[in-house]
N, C-alpha and C positions, 0 to 999 in steps of 0.2 A: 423506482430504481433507475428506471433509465434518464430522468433528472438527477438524477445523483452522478450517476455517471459523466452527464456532459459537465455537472458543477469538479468533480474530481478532474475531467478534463481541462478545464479553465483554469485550474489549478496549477496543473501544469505546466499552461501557457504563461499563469505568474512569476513560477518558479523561476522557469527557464529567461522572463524579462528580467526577474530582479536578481538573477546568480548574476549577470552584468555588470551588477555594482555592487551588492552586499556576497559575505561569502554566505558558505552551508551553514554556519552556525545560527546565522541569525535569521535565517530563513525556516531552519527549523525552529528557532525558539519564539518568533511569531507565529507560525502556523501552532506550535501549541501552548503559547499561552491564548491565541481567540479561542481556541478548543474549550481548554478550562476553563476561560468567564463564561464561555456557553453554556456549558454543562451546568456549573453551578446554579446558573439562569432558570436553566429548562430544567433541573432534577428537581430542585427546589427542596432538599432535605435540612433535616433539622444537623445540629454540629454532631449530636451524637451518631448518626447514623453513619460520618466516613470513619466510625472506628473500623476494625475488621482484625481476627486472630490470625487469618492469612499474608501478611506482610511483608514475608519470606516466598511466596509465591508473587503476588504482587511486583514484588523488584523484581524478578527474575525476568515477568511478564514487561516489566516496563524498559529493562535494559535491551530486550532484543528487541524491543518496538521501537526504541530509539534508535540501533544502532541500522535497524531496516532503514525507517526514516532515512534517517543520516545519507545514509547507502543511496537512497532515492534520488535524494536529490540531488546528491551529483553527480550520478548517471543522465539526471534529464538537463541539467548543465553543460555535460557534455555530449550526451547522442544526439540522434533524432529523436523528438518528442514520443513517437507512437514505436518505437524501440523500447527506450528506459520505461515506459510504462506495459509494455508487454514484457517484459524480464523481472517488473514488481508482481508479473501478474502471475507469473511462476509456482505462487506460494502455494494453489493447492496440488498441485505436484507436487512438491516439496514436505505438504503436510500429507499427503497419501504415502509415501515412498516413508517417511517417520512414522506413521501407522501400520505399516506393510515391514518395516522392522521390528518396532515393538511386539508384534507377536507373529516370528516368523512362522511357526510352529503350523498357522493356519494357511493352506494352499490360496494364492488368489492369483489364479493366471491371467485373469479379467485385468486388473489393475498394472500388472508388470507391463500387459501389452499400452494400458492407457501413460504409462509412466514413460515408455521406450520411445512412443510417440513422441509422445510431449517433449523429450530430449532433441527428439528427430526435428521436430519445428523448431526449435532455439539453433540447430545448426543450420538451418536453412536460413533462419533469420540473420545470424552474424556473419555466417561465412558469404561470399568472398566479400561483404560488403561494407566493409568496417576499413577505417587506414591500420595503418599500423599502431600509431599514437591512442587510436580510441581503445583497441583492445583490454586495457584497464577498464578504462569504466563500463567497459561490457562486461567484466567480471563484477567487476561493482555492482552493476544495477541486479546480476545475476543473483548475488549473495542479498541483495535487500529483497528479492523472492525467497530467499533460506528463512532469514530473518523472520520476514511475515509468515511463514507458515509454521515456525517455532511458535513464535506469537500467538496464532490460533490455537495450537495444539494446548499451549499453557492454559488459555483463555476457554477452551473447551475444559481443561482438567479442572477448571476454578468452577464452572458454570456446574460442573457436577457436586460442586460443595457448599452450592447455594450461593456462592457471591452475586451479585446482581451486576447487571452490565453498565448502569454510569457510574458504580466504584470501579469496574476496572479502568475502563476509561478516565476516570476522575486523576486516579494514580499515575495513569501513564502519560495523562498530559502534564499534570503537575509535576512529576520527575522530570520529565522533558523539559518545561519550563526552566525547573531549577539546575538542573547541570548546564543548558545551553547558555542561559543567563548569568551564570559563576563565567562561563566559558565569554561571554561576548564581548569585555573589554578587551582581551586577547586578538579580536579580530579587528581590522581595519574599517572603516565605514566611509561610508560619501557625506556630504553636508545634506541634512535633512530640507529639501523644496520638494514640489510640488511632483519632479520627476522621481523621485527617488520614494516618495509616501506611497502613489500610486502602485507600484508593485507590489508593495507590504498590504495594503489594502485589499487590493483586488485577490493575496492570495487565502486572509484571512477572510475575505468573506467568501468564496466558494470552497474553501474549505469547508468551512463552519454551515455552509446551505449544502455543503455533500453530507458532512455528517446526519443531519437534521433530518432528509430526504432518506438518507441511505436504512437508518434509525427504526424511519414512519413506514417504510418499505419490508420491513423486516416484523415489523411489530403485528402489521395488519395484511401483509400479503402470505401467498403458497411461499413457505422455506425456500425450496427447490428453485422453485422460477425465480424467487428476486436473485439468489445465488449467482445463476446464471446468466441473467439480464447483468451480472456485475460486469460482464466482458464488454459492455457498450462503451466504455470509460473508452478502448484499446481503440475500438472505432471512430469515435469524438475524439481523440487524441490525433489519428492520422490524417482525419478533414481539418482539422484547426492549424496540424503541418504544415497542410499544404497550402490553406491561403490565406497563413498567417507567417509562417516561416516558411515556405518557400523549398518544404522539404518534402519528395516525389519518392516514396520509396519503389524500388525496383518489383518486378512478377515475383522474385522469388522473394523477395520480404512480405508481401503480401503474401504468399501460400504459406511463410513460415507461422505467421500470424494467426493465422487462419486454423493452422496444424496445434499452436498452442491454446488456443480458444477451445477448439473440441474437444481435446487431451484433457483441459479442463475440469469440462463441461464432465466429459466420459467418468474422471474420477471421481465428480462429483454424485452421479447418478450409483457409483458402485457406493461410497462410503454410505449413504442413503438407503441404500438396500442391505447392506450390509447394517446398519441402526435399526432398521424394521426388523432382522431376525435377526 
């Protein structure tokens, strides 16, 4: 996991090279079409198996993962790298506080306090340190942590009806693919050389070795710990900042970071205890 993390991190660092010159659209529709050939690659299933009755679940699953996506990257277009990836990293927040509504009926003081946190670090994170101008895509990258934790919540509700996990994912890069790709003669592009390949590249292959790693981390490690090794990404993102881009977050972007890492972490150890009984 925590190779996944620094490859998720590198990703970033593509992202943020290649929004330079390509826009969102086509930066998302590379990053999932290498997904798709991967998966196809690695699942290795026969054609009958990406039938599925759930289809209708499925696109639901695949429109909010697109439009996090979407949200993602151009937050890290326009913030500090280890910002927009600490506001994607919001989701389990976001999917606690959706579980904590779902059935409010049940007391969970534990959680409210992990959720109030977690709030409390994303204000220490933006405030006073944002211009005025960023403020959008600090909500932006905020809503691509909504996004992602709708996402899971969907992707937890499928996993209970047997879907297996490379059809979801199979789905959600292949819709990605296909809306971005309807979408990308609409966007302006650079003349294809060597400078302009290289960002597309370097963001499909650590994507595609975050997945892979993140995958083999999950299949064969403790749940819990790879979970929470997932916050090294936040970490790798803020050393690649600074001596790649040249971006020095302040003490109190660091404490905020740090506040949404545990907040977390915390919700994650409650939703955990709360699936044991």
């Amino acid at each position: 996991m925590l190779v996944a993390g620094l490859n998720f991190a590198l990703m970033g660092l593509f992202v943020k090279w290649g929004a330079a010159q390509f826009g969102t659209t086509a930066l998302v529709f590379y990053r999932s079409l290498f997904g798709m050939l991967f998966l196809i690659v690695v699942a290795r299933q026969p054609l009958s198996a990406y039938a599925t009755p759930h289809w209708r679940r499925h696109l639901g699953r695949s429109i909010s993962g697109l439009v996090s996506l979407w949200m993602y990257f151009v937050a890290i277009a326009h913030l500090p790298l280890a910002t927009a990836v600490t506001l994607n990293y919001t989701s389990p927040l976001f999917l606690a506080a959706y579980l904590r509504m779902a059935h409010p009926e049940e007391p969970r003081p534990g959680l409210l306090i992990f959720l109030l946190t977690g709030f409390f670090g994303i204000a220490l994170l933006l405030h006073p340190h944002l211009s005025p101008g960023q403020w959008p895509y600090a909500l932006i990258g905020l809503g691509s942590g909504l996004g992602a934790g709708i996402s899971y919540a969907q992707v937890r509700a499928m996993s209970r009806l047997g879907e297996p996990d490379w059809r979801v994912v199979f789905y959600f890069t292949g819709l990605s693919t296909l809306i971005t790709g309807i979408l990308l003669p609409f966007e302006s592009a650079p003349e294809w050389n060597l400078s302009t390949i290289l960002p597309l590249a370097g963001l499909g292959l650590f994507a595609t070795l975050g997945q892979l790693t993140m995958t083999r981390a999950y299949r064969t490690g403790i749940t819990l710990v790879v979970a929470n090794l997932a916050y090294a990404t936040i970490v790798f993102s803020s050393l690649l900042g600074i001596l790649w881009l040249d971006e020095h977050p302040s003490p109190e972007t660091w404490t905020g970071m740090a506040v949404v890492i545990l907040a977390g972490v915390g919700a994650g150890l409650w939703r955990a205890r709360e699936s044991a009984t």
